[in-house]
C-alpha positions, 0 to 999 in steps of 0.5 A, spaced: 578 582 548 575 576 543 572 580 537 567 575 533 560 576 530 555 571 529 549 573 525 542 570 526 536 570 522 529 569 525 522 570 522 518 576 523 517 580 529 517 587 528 515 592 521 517 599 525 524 602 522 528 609 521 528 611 515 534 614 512 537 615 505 542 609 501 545 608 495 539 604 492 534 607 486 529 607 492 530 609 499 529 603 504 528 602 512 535 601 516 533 595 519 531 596 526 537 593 531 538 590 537 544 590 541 547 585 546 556 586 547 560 580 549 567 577 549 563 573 543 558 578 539 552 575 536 548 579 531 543 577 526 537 579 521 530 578 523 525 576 517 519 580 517 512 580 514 511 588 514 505 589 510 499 595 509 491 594 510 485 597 506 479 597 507 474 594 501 467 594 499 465 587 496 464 591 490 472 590 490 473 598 490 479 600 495 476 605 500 480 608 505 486 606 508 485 603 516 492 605 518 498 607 515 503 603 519 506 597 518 504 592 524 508 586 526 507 579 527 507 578 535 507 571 535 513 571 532 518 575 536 518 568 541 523 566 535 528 572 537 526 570 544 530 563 543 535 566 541 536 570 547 534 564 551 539 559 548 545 565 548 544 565 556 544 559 557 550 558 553 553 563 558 551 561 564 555 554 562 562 553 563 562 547 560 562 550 553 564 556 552 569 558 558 571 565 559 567 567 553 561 570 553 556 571 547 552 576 545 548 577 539 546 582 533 539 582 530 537 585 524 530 585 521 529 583 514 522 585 513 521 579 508 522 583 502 528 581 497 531 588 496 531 588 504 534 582 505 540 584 500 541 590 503 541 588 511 546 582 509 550 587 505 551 592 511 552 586 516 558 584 511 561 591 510 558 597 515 561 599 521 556 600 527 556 603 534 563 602 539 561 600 546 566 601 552 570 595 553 568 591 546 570 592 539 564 590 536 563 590 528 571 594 527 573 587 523 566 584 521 569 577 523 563 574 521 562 567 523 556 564 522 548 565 520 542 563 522 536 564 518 531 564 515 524 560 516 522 561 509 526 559 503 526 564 498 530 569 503 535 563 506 536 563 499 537 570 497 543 570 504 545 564 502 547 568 495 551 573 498 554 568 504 556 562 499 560 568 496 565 568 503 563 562 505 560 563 511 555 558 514 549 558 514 544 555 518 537 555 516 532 553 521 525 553 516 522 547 514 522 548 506 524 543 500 532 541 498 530 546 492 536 547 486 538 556 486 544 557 480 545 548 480 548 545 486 546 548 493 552 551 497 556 547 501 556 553 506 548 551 506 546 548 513 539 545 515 536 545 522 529 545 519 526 537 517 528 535 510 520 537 506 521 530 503 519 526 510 513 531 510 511 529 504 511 522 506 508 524 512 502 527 508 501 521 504 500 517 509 496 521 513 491 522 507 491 513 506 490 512 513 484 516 513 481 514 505 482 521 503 482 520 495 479 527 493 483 532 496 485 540 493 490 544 495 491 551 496 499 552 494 503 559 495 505 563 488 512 561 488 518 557 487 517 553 494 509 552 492 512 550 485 517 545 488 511 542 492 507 542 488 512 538 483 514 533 488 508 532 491 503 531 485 507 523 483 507 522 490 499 522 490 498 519 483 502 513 486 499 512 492 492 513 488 490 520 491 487 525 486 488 533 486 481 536 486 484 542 485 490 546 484 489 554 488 494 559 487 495 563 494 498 570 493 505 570 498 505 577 500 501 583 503 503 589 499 497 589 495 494 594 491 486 592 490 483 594 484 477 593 480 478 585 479 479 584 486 471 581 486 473 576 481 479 575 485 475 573 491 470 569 487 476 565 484 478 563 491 472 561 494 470 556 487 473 550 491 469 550 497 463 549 492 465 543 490 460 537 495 465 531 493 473 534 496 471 535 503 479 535 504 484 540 502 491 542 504 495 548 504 502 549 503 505 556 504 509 560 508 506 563 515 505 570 511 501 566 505 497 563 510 495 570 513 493 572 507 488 566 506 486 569 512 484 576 509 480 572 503 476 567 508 474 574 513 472 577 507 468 571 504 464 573 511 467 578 515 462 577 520 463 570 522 458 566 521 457 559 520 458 557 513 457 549 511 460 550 505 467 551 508 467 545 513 472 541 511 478 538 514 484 541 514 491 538 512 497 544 513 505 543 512 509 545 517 512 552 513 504 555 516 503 557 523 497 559 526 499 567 527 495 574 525 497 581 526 495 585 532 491 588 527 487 582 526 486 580 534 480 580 532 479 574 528 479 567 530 481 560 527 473 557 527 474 556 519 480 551 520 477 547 527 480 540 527 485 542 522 492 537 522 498 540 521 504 538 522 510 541 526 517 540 527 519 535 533 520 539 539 521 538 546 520 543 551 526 546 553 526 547 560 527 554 563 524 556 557 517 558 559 519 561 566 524 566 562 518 568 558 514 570 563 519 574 566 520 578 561 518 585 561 518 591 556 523 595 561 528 588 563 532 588 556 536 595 555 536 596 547 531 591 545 528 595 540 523 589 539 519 588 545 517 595 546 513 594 540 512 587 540 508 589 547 505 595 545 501 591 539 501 584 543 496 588 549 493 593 545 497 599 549 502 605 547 507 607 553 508 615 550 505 617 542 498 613 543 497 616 535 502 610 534 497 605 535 491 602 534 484 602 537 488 604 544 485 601 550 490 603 555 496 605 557 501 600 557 504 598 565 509 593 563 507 589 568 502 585 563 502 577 562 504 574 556 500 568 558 494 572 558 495 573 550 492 568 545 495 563 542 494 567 534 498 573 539 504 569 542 504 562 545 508 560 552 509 553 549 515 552 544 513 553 537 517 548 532 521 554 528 524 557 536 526 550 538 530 550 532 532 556 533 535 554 539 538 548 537 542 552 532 544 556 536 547 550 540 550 547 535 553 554 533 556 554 540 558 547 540 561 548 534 566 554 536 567 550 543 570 544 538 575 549 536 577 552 543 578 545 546 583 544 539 586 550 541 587 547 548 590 541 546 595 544 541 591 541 535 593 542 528 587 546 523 587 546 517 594 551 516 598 546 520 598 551 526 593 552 532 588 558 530 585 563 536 577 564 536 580 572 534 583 570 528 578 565 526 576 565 519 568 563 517 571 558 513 574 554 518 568 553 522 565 548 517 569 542 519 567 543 526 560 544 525 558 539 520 562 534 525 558 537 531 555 532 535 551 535 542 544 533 547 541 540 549 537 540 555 531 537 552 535 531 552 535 530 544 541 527 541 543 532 534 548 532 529 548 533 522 548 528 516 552 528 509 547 533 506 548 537 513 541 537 515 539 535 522 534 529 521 529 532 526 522 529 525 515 532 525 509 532 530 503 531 528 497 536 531 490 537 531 487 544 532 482 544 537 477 552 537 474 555 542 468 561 542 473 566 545 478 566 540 483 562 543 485 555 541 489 548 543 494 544 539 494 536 541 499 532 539 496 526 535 502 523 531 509 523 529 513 523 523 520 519 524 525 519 519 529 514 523 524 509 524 524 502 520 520 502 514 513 502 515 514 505 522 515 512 520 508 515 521 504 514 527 497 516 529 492 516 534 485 517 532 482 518 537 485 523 539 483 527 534 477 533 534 473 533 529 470 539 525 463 540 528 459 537 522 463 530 522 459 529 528 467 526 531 467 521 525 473 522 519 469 526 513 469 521 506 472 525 501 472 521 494 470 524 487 465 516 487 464 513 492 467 506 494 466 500 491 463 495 495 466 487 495 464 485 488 466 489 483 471 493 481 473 500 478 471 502 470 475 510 470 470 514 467 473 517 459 476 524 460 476 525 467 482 524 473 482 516 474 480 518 482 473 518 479 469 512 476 464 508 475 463 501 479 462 494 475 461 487 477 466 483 477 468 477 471 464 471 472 469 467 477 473 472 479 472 477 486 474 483 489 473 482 496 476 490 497 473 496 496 475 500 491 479 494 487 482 496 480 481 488 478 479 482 480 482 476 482 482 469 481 480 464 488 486 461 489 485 453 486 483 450 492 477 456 493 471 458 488 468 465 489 461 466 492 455 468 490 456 476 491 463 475 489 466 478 495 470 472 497 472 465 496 470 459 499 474 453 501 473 447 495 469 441 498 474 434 497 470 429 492 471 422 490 467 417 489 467 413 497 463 407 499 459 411 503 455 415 499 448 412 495 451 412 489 457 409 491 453 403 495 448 402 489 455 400 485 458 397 490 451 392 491 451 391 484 459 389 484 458 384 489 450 382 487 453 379 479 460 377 483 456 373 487 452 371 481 457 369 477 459 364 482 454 361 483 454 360 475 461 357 475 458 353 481 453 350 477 457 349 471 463 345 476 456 341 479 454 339 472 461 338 468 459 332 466 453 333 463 453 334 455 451 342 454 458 343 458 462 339 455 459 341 448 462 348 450 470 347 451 468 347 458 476 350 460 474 356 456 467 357 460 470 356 466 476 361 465 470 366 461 467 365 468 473 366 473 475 373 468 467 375 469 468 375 477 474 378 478 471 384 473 466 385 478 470 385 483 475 389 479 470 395 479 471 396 487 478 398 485 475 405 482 470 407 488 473 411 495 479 414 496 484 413 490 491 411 493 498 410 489 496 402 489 489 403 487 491 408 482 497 403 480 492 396 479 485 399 477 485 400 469 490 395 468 487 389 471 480 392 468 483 391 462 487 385 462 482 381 465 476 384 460 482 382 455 481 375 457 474 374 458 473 377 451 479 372 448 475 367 451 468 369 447 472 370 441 475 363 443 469 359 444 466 363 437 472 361 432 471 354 436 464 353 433 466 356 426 471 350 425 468 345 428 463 346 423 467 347 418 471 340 420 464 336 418 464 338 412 467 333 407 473 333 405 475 339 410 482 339 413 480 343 419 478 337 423 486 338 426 484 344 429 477 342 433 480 341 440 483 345 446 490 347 443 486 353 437 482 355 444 487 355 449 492 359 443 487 365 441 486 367 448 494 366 451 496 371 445 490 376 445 491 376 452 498 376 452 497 383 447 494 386 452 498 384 458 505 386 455 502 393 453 499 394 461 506 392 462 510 398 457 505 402 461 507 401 467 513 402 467 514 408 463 508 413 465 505 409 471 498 412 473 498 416 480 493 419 484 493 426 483 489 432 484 483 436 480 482 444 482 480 446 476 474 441 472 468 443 478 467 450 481 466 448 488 470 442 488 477 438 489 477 432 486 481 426 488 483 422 482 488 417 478 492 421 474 493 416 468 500 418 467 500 417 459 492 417 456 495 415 449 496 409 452 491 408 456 487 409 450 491 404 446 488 400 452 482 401 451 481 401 444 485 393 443 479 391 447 475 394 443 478 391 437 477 384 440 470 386 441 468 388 434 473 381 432 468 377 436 462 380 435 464 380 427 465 372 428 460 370 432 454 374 427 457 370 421 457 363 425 450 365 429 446 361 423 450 355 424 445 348 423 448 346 431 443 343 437 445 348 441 449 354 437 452 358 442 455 363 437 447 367 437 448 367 443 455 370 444 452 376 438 448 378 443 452 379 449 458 382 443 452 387 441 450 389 448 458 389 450 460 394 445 453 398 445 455 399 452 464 401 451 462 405 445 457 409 449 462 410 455 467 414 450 463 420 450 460 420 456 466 419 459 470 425 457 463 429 459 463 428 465 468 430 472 469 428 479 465 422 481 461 422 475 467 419 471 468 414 475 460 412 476 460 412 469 466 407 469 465 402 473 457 402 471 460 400 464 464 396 466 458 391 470 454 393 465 459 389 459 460 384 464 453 382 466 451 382 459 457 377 458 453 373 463 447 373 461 446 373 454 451 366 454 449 363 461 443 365 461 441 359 456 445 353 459 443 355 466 436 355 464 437 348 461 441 346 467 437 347 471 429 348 469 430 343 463 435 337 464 430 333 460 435 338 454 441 336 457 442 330 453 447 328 448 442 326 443 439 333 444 445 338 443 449 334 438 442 334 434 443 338 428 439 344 426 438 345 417 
C-alpha cells in the first residue's frame, strides 16, 4: 500500500492534552492528535490558543483563579472540520486521485513557539502507532504542510521545513515579512497577499471621509510590519493616525499590581471626541484579549457613549470566544466593517456540518471536547467542565450555537483551507497522471506517489491550476500565492448575543486600476448613535469652499486651521490644501467657492456709448460735407481763393474721411478692421495735419515775399504746398507700409486686464511701431502749431495762421492727453477714449480754421470781396 504523509496546520481548536515528559528543560503537553488511515495519510498540526483566566478586582490585584484548565476556542474547530470535508470529498472522486485514498494526521500547536518546534519536530522524526493494513508514519515520508493562520507560527514551521524542503502552505492572511532575509521558496500562501488589504483599507477610510482614525496593533513582528507598511499609505492619501495602542498577543498573563494602569492606558483612546474611527489589527487571540479589556472596562454591559465608534477590523481577526466567555457579546463593535478572505459557499458543506456528531468520528479526539464546551455539557467527569448544565446527548445541533461559538457558514480561513487542501491533491494527481503517461521527473525516470520525495512536489504545486466545487478558478503566482480577493462585511448585533455578517463590498486584485474596491453603503448598519449616517472623524473640521487649510505649529497636518483664499483665487472643494486660479476665460465669485464664466466685451454700435460716437462720426462727417459743399459753391469767391483753395479742399476731404475712420475701431474687431484701423487713422491725420502745416508755411512765405528785395517770391504758389504735404504724408504712408508687412495688427484676445471680462481687441502686433506712428504725427502737429504762433501776428486782412494756432493747440492738447489716458484704460474704454480723441482733434480742425470762413461765406458775404481779404492789417 501507498505510505505518503501530508501534514496540516489549522488554527485553534482544542488546549486539552497528555502530559508526558521530553527532553526539553520544561516538560510540554504531547499534542492531542487525531487519526485518519488511508492509501495516502494526512497528518497535521493544529494551531491553538490555550490560555488561563483570574478573576481580578479593579483595584488590579488577582483573586482566585476561575479555572484551571485551559479552554478552546469552539469556533475554530470548523477549520479542521474543512479539513475533513475536502479530505472526503477528494476521496469520493475518482477523477483526482484513483485508486488512492487520503487520510489525514492533525497536531495541536497550542499557538506557542516551544510548541510548535516541538510538534513539528515529532512530526519529522517520531515514529506513532501501526494500524492493521497501513504503514502509517514507518518512513515519515512527509510531503506537504499546510498552516498556520497566524504568521509567526507559519514562520516558526517554516524554520524547520525549508531546512528539508517541505512545502508549505499557509492559509493565513498576513504581510510578505522578511525572517533570516529571503523568504523560503518552500513558502506558499493560499491567504491574500496583506498588500491588497491594505489598499482595501485605504480606500475604505477615503470613501468615507474618515481622516482621524487610531489603531489598536497587536504587540509583535506582524503588528510592526503593519504598522510600517500602512503608516506611509495613509500619510499619502492624507490620513492621520490619532493613535498608535499596543495590544498584548496572548492570554498567559500574569496580573500584578500594575494591571490598573495597564487598563487606564487602553481606555485613554476612547476619550478622545474627534477619532470616532478606530481599527484593530491582530490576530484572532489579540482580539479576544481586547475583549477581556473591553469586559473589564464594564463587565455589566451597559452602554458606554465614549466606546461608540465605527470599527475597521483586518482580516487576521475573526469574531470568536471562548466557552469560557459564551456569555459576552459583540454590542462594543456593532456596525464594525472587516474584511474576510473571499469566499464562496462551498456546496455540501453545511449538510456535513449538521451531521456531525460527537459519536460519528472514531479517534477524533477534538470533537468531543469541542462539543462539551460549545453546549456547555460533560458525557462522563462533570468536574471537567464549567458551570455545567446538563449532560451531553450527541444529539445537539450546531446551528443552535451562536456565531462567536461556531458558524454554519464557511469562514474565509475554512475555505482556505480547503482550497489547500485541493491544490495539495491536485498537485499529487499531476504527479500520478505523469507517472501514467511515462514522463520524465526531475531524474529522468518516472517516480511512484511512494517513492515521492517532498521536494519534488514543488514543480507540480506551483504549476497547479483547478476549480473547486465553488466554481473558482485558482492557481499560484510567480511569488507562489494564490490571488484571492477580499470581502468586505458589516457585523450587525442583536440583544441576544447572536450576530449577522452582510457582505457590502469586495476587494479585487484582478480588476482594472481604480476598480479594486467596491462598496454598497446603503447596505451598511451603522453603530445606533450615528442614527444610520457615516459618523465624521477629523481632528478639524472641514473647510468650506473658499478657503484653504493653514497646518497648525507642531501638530500632525490632519489638524489645522482654516483661511480665506488669496484674492483672485478659489477652492471650490472642502479641505483644499491651496487655492487655485480661475481658468483665464473664468473670474472667481464672491465668496471664492467657484468661477464664473467671462463676459465678451467690445465696444459694439449697440450699446449707448457706441451709438453717442457713432452719432458724433456721422454728425461731423456730415458736417464737414457741407463745408466742403460750401467752399465748392463759393470757390470763386476771394476768401477761397485767398487760401490755396486745393490745400483746403484736400484738408476737408482728409477731415471727412478721419470721422468715418473712427467707425473702424467700434464693434467686433475683425482681421480686416484690425488691419486698415490705426494705419488709415494715422495716414489720413498725417495728411490733414501736412495740409495745415502746408497752408501755415504758405502764409509765412507769402509774407515774406512782399518784402523788398525778397527772393522767396519764387515759392508763392502751389508747388512749396503740394511738396510739404506729398512728402510728409509720403513719411508716414511708407512707415504704415513697414509695419504692415513686418508685424501686422491682428485681433486678439485680452483674459487678463478686466476680472469679470474678455476682451475682443486689435493686437497691434509691433507697439514700437505703432508709437513711432503716433509719435510723427505728433512731431507734425508740434511743427504746425510752432509755425503757425510765429505767423499768427502777420499784418494779412484775413490771417488764417491765428486761426491754424488755435486749431494746433486744441489738436495737440487733445493727443498729448490721449497717451496717458490711453494706457489707464482697458476693454471698451481704450478704444472710447481713441475714437473720441480722434473726433474731438478733427472737429477742432474744422472749427477753429472753417469756422471763420463759413461765417463770412455765409453771414457776411459783404466780407467776401477782394478788397476786404488783400487789405492789410499793421
Amino acid at each position: 500500500m501507498l505510505n505518503q504523509l501530508f501534514l496540516l496546520l489549522l488554527p485553534p481548536v482544542s488546549c486539552k492534552a497528555e502530559t508526558t515528559k521530553c527532553p526539553m528543560k520544561d516538560p510540554l503537553p504531547v499534542p492531542h492528535e487525531w487519526y485518519q488511515p488511508g492509501d495516502v495519510l494526512v497528518g497535521g498540526i493544529v494551531s491553538q490558543i490555550c490560555y488561563h483566566l483570574h478573576e481580578i478586582d479593579f483595584s488590579g490585584h488577582p483573586a482566585q483563579e476561575l479555572y484551571k484548565d485551559p479552554y478552546m476556542v469552539t469556533k475554530f474547530h470548523q477549520h479542521v472540520l474543512a479539513l475533513v470535508f475536502a479530505v472526503k470529498e477528494i476521496n469520493k472522486n475518482p477523477r483526482i486521485l484513483p485508486n488512492v485514498t487520503l487520510g489525514f494526521h492533525i497536531y495541536d500547536s497550542y499557538n506557542d513557539m516551544r510548541m510548535t518546534y516541538r510538534t513539528t519536530l515529532d512530526l519529522l522524526y517520531k515514529l506513532h502507532r501501526y494500524f492493521p493494513n497501513y504503514e502509517c508514519d514507518a518512513h515519515k515520508n512527509l510531503i506537504a504542510v499546510i498552516g498556520g493562520i497566524s504568521s509567526d507560527i507559519s514562520f516558526h514551521i517554516s524554520h524547520l521545513l525549508s531546512l528539508y524542503k517541505i512545502p508549505q502552505l499557509s492559509y493565513g492572511s498576513f504581510g510578505p515579512e522578511k525572517r533570516r532575509g529571503k523568504q523560503s521558496p518552500s513558502f506558499y500562501r493560499i491567504g491574500p497577499n496583506e498588500a491588497y488589504q491594505n489598499k482595501g483599507i485605504i480606500r475604505l477610510l477615503l470613501h468615507f471621509q474618515w481622516k482621524w482614525v487610531g489603531l489598536f496593533a497587536e504587540d509583535n513582528n506582524s503588528g510592526e510590519h503593519f504598522l510600517k507598511v500602512l503608516e506611509p499609505l495613509l500619510s499619502q492619501n492624507g490620513i492621520c493616525l490619532a493613535f498608535i495602542h499596543r495590544v498584548p498577543s496572548g492570554y498567559h498573563w500574569n496580573f500584578s499590581d500594575d494591571i490598573k494602569d495597564l487598563l487606564l492606558d487602553i481606555y485613554k483612546p476612547f476619550r478622545d471626541s474627534k477619532a470616532n474611527t478606530f481599527m484593530f489589527y491582530g490576530d484572532p487571540e489579540a482580539f479576544m484579549a481586547f475583549n477581556v479589556f473591553m469586559f473589564l472596562a464594564n463587565p455589566q454591559f451597559k452602554e458606554i457613549t465614549s466606546f461608540r465608534k465605527v470599527w475597521i477590523m483586518a482580516a487576521q481577526v475573526d469574531f470568536a470566544l471562548t466557552s469560557l466567555q459564551r456569555a459576552w457579546d459583540f454590542q462594543f463593535f456593532q456596525g464594525t466593517i472587516f474584511f474576510t478572505i473571499q469566499s464562496n459557499e462551498i456546496l455540501g458543506f453545511q449538510s456535513f456540518l449538521k451531521e456531525t456528531k460527537p459519536y460519528g468520528e472514531e479517534g477524533n479526539g477534538f470533537l468531543k471536547d469541542f462539543w462539551e464546551q460549545a453546549f456547555d455539557c460533560v458525557y462522563s467527569n462533570p468536574e471537567e467542565s464549567m458551570n455545567i448544565s446538563e449532560t451531553c446527548t450527541g444529539v445537539e445541533r450546531l446551528e443552535t450555537l451562536p456565531g462567536h461559538l461556531f458558524e454554519l457558514h464557511m469562514t474565509g480561513h475554512s475555505h482556505s483551507i480547503y482550497n489547500a487542501v485541493h491544490a495539495v491533491a491536485n498537485a499529487l494527481h499531476a504527479i500520478h497522471t505523469s507517472r501514467s503517461n511515462h514522463r520524465a521527473l526531475q531524474d529522468g525516470q518516472g517516480v511512484e506517489l511512494h517513492n515521492l520525495q517532498p521536494w519534488q512536489v514543488h514543480p507540480f504545486l506551483q504549476g497547479v491550476s483547478f476549480n473547486n466545487s465553488g466554481g473558482e478558478s485558482l492557481s499560484f503566482n510567480a511569488e507562489r500565492e494564490m490571488e484571492a480577493g477580499l470581502d468586505v462585511m458589516n457585523l450587525v448585533t442583536f440583544p441576544n448575543k447572536s450576530f449577522y455578517q452582510i457582505k457590502i463590498g469586495k476587494v479585487n486584485p484582478n480588476t482594472p486600476e481604480g476598480q479594486e474596491f467596491i462598496i454598497d453603503e446603503k447596505m451598511i448598519v451603522w453603530q445606533t448613535s450615528f442614527n444610520q449616517m457615516s459618523a465624521l472623524s477629523l481632528c478639524s473640521n472641514y473647510c468650506n469652499p473658499g478657503s484653504l487649510k493653514k497646518i497648525k505649529e507642531g501638530e500632525k497636518f490632519c489638524c489645522y486651521d482654516c483661511v480665506p483664499c488669496p484674492e483672485g483665487k478659489i477652492s471650490d472643494q472642502i479641505d483644499m490644501d491651496d487655492c487655485i486660479k480661475c481658468l483665464s476665460d473664468q473670474y472667481p465669485t464672491k465668496n471664492q467657492d467657484g468661477c464664473i464664466p467671462k463676459t465678451i466685451s467690445f465696444l459694439s454700435f449697440e450699446e449707448p456709448l457706441g451709438i453717442s460716437l457713432t452719432s458724433m462720426a456721422f454728425s461731423l462727417a456730415l458736417i464737414t460735407t457741407i463745408v466742403l459743399g460750401t467752399f465748392i459753391k463759393h470757390k470763386d469767391t476771394p476768401i477761397v481763393k485767398a487760401n490755396n483753395w486745393d490745400i483746403t479742399y484736400i484738408l476737408l476731404i482728409a477731415l471727412l474721411l478721419c470721422f468715418l475712420s473712427s467707425l473702424l475701431f467700434l464693434g467686433q474687431p475683425t482681421k480686416v478692421t484690425c488691419f486698415l484701423r490705426q494705419s488709415a487713422f494715422s495716414i489720413i491725420f498725417s495728411v490733414a495735419v501736412s495740409c495745415v502745416l502746408a497752408k501755415t508755411i504758405t502764409v509765412v512765405v507769402a509774407f515774406m515775399a512782399t518784402r523788398p528785395g525778397s527772393s522767396m517770391w519764387k515759392w508763392v504758389g502751389k508747388r512749396l504746398s503740394n511738396s510739404v504735404v506729398l512728402s510728409c504724408s509720403f513719411v508716414q504712408a511708407g512707415m504704415c507700409v513697414m509695419w504692415l508687412a513686418t508685424s501686422p495688427p491682428f485681433p486678439d484676445v485680452d483674459t487678463l486686464s478686466l476680472t469679470e471680462e474678455i476682451i475682443l481687441e486689435c493686437n497691434e502686433g509691433s507697439v514700437l511701431m505703432f508709437y513711432i506712428v503716433l509719435g510723427y504725427m505728433g512731431l507734425l502737429s508740434i511743427i504746425s502749431l510752432i509755425v503757425a504762433f510765429l505767423a499768427r501776428k502777420l499784418p494779412d486782412s484775413f490771417n488764417e495762421a491765428k486761426f491754424i494756432t488755435f486749431s494746433m493747440l486744441i489738436f495737440c492738447s487733445v493727443w498729448l492727453s490721449f497717451v496717458p489716458t490711453y494706457l489707464s484704460t482697458k476693454g471698451k474704454s481704450m478704444v472710447a477714449v481713441e475714437v473720441f480723441s480722434i473726433l474731438a482733434s478733427g472737429a477742432g480742425l474744422l472749427g477753429c480754421i472753417f469756422s471763420p470762413k463759413c461765417y463770412i461765406i455765409i453771414l457776411r458775404p459783404e466780407l467776401n470781396t477782394r478788397e476786404k481779404v488783400t487789405r492789410r492789417k499793421y
